[in-house]
C-alpha positions as CSV (number, residue, x, y, z in Angstrom):
1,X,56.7,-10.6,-62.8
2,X,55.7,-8.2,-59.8
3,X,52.3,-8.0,-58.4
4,X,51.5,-4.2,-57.2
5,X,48.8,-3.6,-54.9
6,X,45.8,-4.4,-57.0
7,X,47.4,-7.7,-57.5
8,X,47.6,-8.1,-53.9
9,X,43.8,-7.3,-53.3
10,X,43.0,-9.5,-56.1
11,X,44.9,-12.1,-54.8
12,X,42.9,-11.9,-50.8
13,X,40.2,-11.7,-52.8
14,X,40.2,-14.7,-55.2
15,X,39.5,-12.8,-58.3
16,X,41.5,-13.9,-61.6
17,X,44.3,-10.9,-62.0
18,X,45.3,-9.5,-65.5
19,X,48.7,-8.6,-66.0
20,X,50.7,-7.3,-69.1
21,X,54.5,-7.5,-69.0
22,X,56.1,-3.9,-69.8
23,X,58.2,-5.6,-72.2
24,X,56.0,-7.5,-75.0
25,X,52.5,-6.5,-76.0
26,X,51.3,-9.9,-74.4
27,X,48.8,-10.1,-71.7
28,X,48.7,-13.0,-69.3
29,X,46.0,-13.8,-66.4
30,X,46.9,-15.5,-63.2
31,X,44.6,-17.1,-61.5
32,X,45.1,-17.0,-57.5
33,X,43.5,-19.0,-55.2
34,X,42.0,-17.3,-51.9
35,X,44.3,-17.0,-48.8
36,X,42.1,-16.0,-46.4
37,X,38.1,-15.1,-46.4
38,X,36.3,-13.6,-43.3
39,X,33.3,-15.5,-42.6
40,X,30.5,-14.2,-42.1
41,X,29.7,-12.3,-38.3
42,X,26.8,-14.2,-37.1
43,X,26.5,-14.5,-33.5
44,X,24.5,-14.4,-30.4
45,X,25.8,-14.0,-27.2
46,X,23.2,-14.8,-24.3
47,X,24.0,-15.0,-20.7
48,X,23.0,-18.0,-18.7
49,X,24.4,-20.5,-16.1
50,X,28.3,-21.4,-16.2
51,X,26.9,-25.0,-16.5
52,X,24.7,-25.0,-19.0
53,X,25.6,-24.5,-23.0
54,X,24.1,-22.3,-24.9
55,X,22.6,-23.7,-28.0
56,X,22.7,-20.0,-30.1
57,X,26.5,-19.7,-30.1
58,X,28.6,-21.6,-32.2
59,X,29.8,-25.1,-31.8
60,X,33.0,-25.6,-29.6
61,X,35.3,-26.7,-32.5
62,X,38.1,-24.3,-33.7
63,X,38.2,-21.6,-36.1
64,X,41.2,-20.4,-37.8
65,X,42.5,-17.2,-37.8
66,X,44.6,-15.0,-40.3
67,X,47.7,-15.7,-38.9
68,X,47.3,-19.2,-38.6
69,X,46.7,-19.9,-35.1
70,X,44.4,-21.5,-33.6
71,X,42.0,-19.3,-30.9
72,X,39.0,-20.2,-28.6
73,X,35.5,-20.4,-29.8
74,X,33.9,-17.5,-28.5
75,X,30.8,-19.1,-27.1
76,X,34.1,-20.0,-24.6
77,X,34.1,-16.0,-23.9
78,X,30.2,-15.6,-23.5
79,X,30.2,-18.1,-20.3
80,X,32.8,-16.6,-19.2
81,X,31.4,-13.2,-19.5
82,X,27.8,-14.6,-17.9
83,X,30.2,-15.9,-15.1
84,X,30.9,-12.7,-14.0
85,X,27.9,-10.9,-14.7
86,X,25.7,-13.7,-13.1
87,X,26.8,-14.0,-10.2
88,X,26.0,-10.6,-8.6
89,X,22.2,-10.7,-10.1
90,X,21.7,-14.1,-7.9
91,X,23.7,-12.5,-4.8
92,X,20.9,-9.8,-5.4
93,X,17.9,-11.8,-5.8
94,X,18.8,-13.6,-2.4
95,X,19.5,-11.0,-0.5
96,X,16.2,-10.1,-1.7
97,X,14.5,-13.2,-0.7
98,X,15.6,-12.6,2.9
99,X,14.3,-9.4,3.4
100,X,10.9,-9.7,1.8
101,X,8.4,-9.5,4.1
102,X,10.5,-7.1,6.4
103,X,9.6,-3.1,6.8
104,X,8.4,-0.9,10.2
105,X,5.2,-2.2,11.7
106,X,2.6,0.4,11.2
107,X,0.1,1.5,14.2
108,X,-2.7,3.6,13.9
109,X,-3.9,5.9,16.7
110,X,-8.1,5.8,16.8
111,X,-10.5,8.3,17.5
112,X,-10.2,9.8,21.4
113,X,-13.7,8.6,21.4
114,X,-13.5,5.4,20.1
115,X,-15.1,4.4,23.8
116,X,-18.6,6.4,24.6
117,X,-19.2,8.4,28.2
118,X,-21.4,5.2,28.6
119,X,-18.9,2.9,28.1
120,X,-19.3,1.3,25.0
121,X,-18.0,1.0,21.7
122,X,-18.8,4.4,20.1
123,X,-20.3,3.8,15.8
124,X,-19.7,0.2,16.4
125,X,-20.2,-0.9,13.0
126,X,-18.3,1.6,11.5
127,X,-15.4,0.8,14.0
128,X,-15.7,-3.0,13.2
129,X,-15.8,-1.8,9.3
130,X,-12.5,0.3,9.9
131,X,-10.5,-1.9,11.5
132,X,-11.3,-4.8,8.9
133,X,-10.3,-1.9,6.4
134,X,-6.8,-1.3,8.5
135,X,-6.3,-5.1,8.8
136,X,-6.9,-5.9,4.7
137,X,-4.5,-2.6,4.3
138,X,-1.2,-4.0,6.1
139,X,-1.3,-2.3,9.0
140,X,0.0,-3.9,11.8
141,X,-2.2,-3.0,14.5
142,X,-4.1,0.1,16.9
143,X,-3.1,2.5,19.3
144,X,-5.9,4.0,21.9
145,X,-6.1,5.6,24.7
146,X,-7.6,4.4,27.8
147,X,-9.1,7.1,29.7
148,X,-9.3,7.5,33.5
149,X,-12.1,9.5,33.6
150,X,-14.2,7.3,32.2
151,X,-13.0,3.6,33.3
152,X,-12.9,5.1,37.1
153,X,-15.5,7.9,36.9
154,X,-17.9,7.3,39.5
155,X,-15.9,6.0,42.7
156,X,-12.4,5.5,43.9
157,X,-11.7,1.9,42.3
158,X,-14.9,1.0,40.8
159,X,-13.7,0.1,37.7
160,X,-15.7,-0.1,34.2
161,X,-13.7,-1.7,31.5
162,X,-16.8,-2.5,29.3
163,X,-16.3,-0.6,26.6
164,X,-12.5,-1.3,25.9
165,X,-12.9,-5.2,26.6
166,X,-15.2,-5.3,23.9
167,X,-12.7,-3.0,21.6
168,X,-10.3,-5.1,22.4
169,X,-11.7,-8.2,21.2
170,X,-12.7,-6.6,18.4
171,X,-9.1,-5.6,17.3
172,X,-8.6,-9.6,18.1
173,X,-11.1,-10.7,15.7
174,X,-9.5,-8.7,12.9
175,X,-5.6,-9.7,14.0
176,X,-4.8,-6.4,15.2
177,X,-1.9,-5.9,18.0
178,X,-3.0,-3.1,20.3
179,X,-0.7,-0.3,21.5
180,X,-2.8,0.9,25.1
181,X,-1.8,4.2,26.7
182,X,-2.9,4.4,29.9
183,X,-4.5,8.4,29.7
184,X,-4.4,10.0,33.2
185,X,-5.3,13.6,31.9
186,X,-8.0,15.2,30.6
187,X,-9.3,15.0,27.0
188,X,-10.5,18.5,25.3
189,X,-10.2,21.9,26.0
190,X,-7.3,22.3,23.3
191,X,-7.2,23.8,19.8
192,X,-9.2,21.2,16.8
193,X,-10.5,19.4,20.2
194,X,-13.9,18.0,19.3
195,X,-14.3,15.7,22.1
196,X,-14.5,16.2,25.6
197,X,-13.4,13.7,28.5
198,X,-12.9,15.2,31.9
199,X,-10.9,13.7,34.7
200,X,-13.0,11.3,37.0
201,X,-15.3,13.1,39.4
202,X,-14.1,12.2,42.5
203,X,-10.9,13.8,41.4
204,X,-12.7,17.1,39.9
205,X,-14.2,17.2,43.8
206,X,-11.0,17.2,45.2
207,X,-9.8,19.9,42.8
208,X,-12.3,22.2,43.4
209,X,-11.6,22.2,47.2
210,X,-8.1,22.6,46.8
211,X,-7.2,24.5,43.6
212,X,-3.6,23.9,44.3
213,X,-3.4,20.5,42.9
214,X,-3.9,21.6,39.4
215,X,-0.6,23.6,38.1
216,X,-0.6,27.0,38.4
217,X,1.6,29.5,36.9
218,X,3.4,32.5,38.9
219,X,-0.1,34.8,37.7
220,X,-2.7,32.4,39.6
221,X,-3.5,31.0,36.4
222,X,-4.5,27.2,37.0
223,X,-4.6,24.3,34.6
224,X,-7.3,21.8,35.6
225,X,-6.4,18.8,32.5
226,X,-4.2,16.9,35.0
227,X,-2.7,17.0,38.6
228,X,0.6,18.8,39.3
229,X,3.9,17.2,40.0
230,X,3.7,18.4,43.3
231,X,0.6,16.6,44.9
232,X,2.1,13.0,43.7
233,X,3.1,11.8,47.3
234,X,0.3,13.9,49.2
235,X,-2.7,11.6,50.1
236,X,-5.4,14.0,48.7
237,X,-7.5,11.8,46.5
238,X,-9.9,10.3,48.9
239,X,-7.1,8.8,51.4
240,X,-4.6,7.7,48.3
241,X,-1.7,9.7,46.4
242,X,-2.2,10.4,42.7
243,X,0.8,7.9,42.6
244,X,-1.0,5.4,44.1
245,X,-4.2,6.2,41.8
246,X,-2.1,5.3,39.1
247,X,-0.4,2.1,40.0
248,X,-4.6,0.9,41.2
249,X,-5.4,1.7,37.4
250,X,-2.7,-0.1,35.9
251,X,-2.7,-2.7,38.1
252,X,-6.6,-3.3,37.3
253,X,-6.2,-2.9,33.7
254,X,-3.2,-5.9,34.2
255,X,-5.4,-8.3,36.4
256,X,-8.8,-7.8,33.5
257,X,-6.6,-8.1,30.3
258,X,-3.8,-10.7,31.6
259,X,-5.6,-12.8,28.9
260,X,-4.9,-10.6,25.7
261,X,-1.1,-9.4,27.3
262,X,1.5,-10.3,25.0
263,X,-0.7,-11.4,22.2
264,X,-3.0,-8.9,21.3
265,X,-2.0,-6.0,23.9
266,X,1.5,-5.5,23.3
267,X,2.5,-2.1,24.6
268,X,1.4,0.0,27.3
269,X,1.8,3.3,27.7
270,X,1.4,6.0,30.2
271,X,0.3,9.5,29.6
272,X,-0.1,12.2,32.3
273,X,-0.3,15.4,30.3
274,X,-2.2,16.3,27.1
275,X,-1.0,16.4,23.5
């Protein structure tokens, strides 16, 4: 008796199979047992630690395949599979851990008034208001300028340093680092200026009786906001150089705020033009 194909499909399948020999009118049914059934595809791959087992695959024992031989469980494949794919998600989430926290410090310049003609804080409220604002924001700290003409306005070395000590301390309160630049020039006269600082008198005086230590262009056209290049080692300011002018402010301003160096100030600055 020979099974064709429907026999065959029968047979995988379990079913009874009816067969009728081409020779007699009889019919006769085989019975055939099941060789082989798929199970049923039911399984959940998650990926987790190489250590740890994952109670939604299937157990470690052995299946049996259509040919008879014997193969890993796959839950074997899915740590596998969460080895490799793990791995590079922690790398990430450490790198990550070491540079939280990191970025640019941000500083942010204040109003060229921030200190009054008198010497004071100018809108102190409002300033003590802002800077509370900047410090709750992230930003890392101020930069101001510190004008000559109105620290050393009056006299040759009679300093007043009211106004920035107490801006200063104010920026300490809050936890704000100070960027200083030491502002030799003077402030207005330029396009969107709205304030108005002018170089200390003393040194105006000097200017007017010697127009020369302003620059001047090849027309006779003279710029009065700073001193020239030229006058630098020329004793013209009341006995001293501009040079020496300079190093007197900056050497005050070191002596007064020695206490806030390093900790609160933390850069200084020179600036002998305008910007």
């Amino acid at each position: 008796m020979a099974l064709n194909l429907t026999h065959q499909i029968g047979s995988l399948a379990g079913a009874s199979i009816s067969t009728t020999d081409t020779n007699s009118s009889s019919v006769e049914s085989v019975s055939a047992s099941p060789k082989w059934r798929s199970p049923a595809a039911s399984l959940t791959c998650k990926i987790q630690r190489p250590d740890a087992i994952d109670g939604l695959s299937p157990p470690l024992s052995p299946c049996r395949s259509p040919l008879g031989s014997t193969r890993a469980d796959l839950s074997v494949a899915c740590q596998a599979f969460a080895t490799e794919m793990e791995s590079p998600v922690l790398e990430h989430q450490v790198r990550g851990a070491q540079t939280k926290g990191t970025g640019v410090p941000v500083y942010v310049m204040l109003p060229l008034d921030s200190v009054t003609m008198n010497n004071s804080v100018n809108r102190k409220k409002a300033m003590n208001a802002s800077l509370q604002a900047l410090k709750s924001a992230g930003v890392e700290g101020v930069m101001m300028d510190v004008w000559w003409g109105l620290v050393e306005r009056e006299a040759p070395g009679a300093y007043n340093w009211g106004g920035y000590a107490e801006l200063f301390e104010m920026a300490k309160k809050h936890g704000l680092k100070v960027q200083a630049v030491m502002s030799f020039h003077k402030c207005g006269g330029n396009v969107g200026d709205s304030v108005t600082i002018p170089l200390p008198k003393w040194v105006v005086e000097e200017v007017d009786k010697d127009p020369d230590l302003a620059y001047t262009d090849q027309w006779g056209r003279r710029n009065c906001e700073y001193l020239s290049l030229g006058a630098d080692t020329l004793p013209v300011l009341k006995g001293r150089t501009p040079v020496q002018c300079y190093a007197d402010f900056m050497r005050a301003f070191r002596d007064n705020f020695k206490h806030l160096l390093g900790d609160t100030i933390v850069v200084i600055l020179q600036a002998f033009y305008s910007y």
